[in-house]
N, C-alpha and C positions, 0 to 999 in steps of 0.2 A: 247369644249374638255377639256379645264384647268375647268372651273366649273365644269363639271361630277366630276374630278377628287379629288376638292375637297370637293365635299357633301361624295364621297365612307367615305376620312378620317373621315369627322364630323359622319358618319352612324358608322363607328369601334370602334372610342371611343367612340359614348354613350355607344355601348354594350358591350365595354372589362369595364364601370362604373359600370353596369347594376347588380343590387343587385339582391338577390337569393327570390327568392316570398316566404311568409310568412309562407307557409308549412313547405319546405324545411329548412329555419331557424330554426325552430321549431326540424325538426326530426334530422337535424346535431346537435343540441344542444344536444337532448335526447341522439345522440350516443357516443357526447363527455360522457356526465355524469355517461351513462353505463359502456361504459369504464372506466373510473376512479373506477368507486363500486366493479369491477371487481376484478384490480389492487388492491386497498386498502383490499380486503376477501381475498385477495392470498397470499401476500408478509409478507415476513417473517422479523420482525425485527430482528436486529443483524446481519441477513444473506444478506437479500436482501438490506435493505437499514438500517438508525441508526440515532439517533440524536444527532449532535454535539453541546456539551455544547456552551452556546450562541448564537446562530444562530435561528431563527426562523421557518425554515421547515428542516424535514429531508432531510437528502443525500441521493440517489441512487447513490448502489454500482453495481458491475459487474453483479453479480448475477443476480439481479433484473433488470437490463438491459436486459440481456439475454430474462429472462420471458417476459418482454415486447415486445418483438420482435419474442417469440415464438408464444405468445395471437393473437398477429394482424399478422400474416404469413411472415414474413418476414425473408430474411436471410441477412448477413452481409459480404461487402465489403469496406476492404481497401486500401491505395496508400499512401505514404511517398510523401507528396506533398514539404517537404522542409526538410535539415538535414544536421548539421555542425558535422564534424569528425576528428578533430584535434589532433592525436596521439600524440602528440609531446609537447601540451599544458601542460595537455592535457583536452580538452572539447569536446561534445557532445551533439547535441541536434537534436530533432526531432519533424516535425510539421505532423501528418498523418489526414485526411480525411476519414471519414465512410461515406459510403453508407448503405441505408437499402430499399434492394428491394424486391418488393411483389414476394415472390417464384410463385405465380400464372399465372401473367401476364410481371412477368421483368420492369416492371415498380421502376424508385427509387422515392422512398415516401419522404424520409431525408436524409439531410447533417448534419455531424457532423464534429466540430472540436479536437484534443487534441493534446496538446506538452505537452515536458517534456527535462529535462536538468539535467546535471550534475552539474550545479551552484546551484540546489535546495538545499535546509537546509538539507533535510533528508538524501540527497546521497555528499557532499560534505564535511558532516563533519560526527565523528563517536566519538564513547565513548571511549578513548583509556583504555586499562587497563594494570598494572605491566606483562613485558614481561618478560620470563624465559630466563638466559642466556647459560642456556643451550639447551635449545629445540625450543626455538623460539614460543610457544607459549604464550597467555596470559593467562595463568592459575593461575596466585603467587595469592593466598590467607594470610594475617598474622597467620600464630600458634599461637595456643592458649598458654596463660601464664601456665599453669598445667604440657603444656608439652615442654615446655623450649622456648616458643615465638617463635621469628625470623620469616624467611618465607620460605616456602614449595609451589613448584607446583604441585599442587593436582591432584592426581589422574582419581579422578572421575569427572573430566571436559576436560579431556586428557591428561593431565598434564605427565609429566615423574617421579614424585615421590622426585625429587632431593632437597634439605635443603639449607638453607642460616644462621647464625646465624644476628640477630638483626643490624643495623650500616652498613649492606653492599651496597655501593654505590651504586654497579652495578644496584641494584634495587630502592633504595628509591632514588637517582637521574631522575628518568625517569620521563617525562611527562605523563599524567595521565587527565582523561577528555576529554573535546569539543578540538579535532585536526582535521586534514584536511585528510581526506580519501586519503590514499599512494596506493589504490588498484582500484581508480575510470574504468579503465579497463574492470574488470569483473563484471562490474556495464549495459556493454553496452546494451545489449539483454534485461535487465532489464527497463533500460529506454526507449527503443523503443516499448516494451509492454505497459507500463503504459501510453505511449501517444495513444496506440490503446483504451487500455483502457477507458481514459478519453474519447476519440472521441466516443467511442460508446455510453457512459452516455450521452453525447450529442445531438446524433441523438437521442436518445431513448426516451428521452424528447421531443425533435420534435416530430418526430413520433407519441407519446400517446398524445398530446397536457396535458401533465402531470406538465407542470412549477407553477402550484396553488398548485400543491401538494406535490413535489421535489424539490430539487435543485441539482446544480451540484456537486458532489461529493468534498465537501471543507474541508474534511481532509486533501484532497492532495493539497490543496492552501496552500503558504508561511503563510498565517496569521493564518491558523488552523493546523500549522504541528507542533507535538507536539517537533519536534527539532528547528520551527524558534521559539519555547518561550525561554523564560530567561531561559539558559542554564548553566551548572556549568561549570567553566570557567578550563581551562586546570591547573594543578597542578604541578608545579616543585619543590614544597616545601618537606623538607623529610616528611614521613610519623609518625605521634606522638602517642603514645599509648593513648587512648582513656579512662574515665573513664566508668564501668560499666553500663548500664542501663537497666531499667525492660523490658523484652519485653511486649509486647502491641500487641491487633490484629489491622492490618490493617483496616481502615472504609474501605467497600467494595464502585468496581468504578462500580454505572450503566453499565458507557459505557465502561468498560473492557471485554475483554475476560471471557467467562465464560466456565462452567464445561464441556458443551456440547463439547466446543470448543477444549478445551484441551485435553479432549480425544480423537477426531481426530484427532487433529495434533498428538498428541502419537502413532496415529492407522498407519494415513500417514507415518511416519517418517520411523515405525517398517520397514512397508510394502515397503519400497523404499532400507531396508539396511545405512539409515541414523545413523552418530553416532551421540551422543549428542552435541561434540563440530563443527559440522558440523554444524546443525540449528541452535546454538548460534551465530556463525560467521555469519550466513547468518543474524538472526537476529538486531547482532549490525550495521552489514554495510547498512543495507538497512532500517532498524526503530530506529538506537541507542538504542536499548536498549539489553541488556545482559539477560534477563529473560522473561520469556510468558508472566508474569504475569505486565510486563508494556506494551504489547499488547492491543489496543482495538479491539474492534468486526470486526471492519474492517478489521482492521490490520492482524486478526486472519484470516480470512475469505480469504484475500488474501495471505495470509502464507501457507495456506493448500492447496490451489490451486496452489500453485508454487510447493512445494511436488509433489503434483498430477502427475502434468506436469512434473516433468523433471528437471523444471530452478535449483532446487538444488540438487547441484552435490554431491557426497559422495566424502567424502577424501581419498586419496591415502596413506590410512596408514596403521601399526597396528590395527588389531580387536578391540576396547574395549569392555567393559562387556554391556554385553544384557543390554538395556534401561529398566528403571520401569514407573510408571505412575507418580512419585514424580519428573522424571529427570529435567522436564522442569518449574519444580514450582519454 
């Protein structure tokens, strides 16, 4: 009876060893490779996935996620499988789990992983810029010398219009630059999405068996986030009149935002009732930077889909004047 019982085990594990007959090798290979020709004739650079300067295979972004999982029928499940919530700190983070299961048969195909935290570079610090003391915004721009220097909060970035003459403490004492994000808060919904996010680039790569041809989305890793680079350090110094210089065009950024792009964000924004200084603010909290045009493709791509969606909220203010297609340049 003990021998029967162990010839069953040695008969199981030869067959859970037991390689796939040489057909079959053949035609799984063929279906990986279709796949992939697929993928690569479909996906859209900029949109779907990008290549990050130094790195050797492009990223898959959300987008192109998605389409992977539409090609092969799948739909997507997720669960917060771990998440610290410390109001008080305050910190945040979140570990979530994708599933992607064949809408056919409910079968799950992949696991994916992705977290995300409020200690990241891009959401723990922000760009500060000269606050108004009278409005509370960051709007202070320097006046121009022609029309009596000093500082002015400008208008047309929300500003309430109000003047400072030159030497005024209140403003050129302020720090200014890389500080610490005072509003991590309403950061939350954002970080819990970004780790759905990641998770699903995750699976999706399972999924396609696509890792020869992607990687995982490493703009959003500390070492390609363009706020963990050498950043300009916070400013407490007064502010010094600057001498003139010729302007110059810009060398254009490959991996920048481009036309396409910015005209939907202009299209989203209109359509959502966003003001300008609305996605500014959302802008610098969430990518440091104050203008689209230090946006890359990614960045853009996932800007406009938070539009889309909802995540950004309109301010509770005053109307300001209708948006142009220059607002955001």
């Amino acid at each position: 009876m003990t021998q029967e019982k162990s010839t069953d085990i040695v008969v199981q594990s030869s067959s859970a060893l037991a390689l796939p007959d040489e057909n079959t090798f053949k035609h799984d290979l063929q279906s990986i490779n279709k796949f992939q020709q697929i993928v690569r004739a479909n996906m859209i650079e900029g949109q779907d996935y990008g290549v990050i300067p130094g790195t050797d295979k492009p990223s898959l972004y959300k987008p192109g996620a998605e389409k992977i999982t539409k090609l092969l029928g799948l739909c997507d499940r997720y669960e917060v499988i771990e998440k610290v919530q410390d109001w008080a700190k305050p910190f945040f983070h979140y570990m979530v789990k994708c599933q992607l299961i064949a809408a056919s048969s409910g079968i799950t195909i992949s696991d994916g992983l992705g977290s995300c935290n409020s200690m990241e570079a891009r959401y723990r610090w922000r760009d500060a810029k000269k606050k108004c003391p009278e409005c509370g915004k960051e709007t202070i721009i320097k006046g121009k010398e022609e029309y009596g220097g000093g500082w002015i909060c400008f208008g047309k970035l929300g500003g309430c219009g109000a003047k400072w003459p030159g030497g005024t403490e209140a403003i050129e004492k302020q720090v200014t630059g890389r500080v610490e994000n005072d509003d991590i808060y309403s950061l939350v919904n954002t970080l819990l999405k970004m780790a759905e996010k990641r998770a699903l680039v995750d699976a999706a790569l399972h999924a396609g068996r696509l890792s020869n041809i992607f990687t995982q989305d490493v703009e959003d890793m500390p070492a390609f986030s363009s706020d963990a680079k050498a950043a300009k350090p916070a400013n407490t110094e007064p502010a010094k009149a600057q001498p003139a210089k010729t302007a110059a065009k810009a060398p254009a950024n490959p991996d920048g935002i481009t036309e396409a792009q910015l005209k939907k964000l202009f299209a989203a924004a209109k359509e959502k009732g966003l003001e300008h200084q609305t996605v500014v603010a959302y802008m610098t909290s969430v990518y440091g930077v104050s203008s689209s045009s230090g946006l890359t493709k990614r960045q853009a791509s996932e800007l406009i889909e938070a539009i889309e969606q909802g995540s950004v909220a309109p301010a509770a203010e005053a109307k300001q004047p209708e948006l142009t297609d220059g607002d955001f340049k």
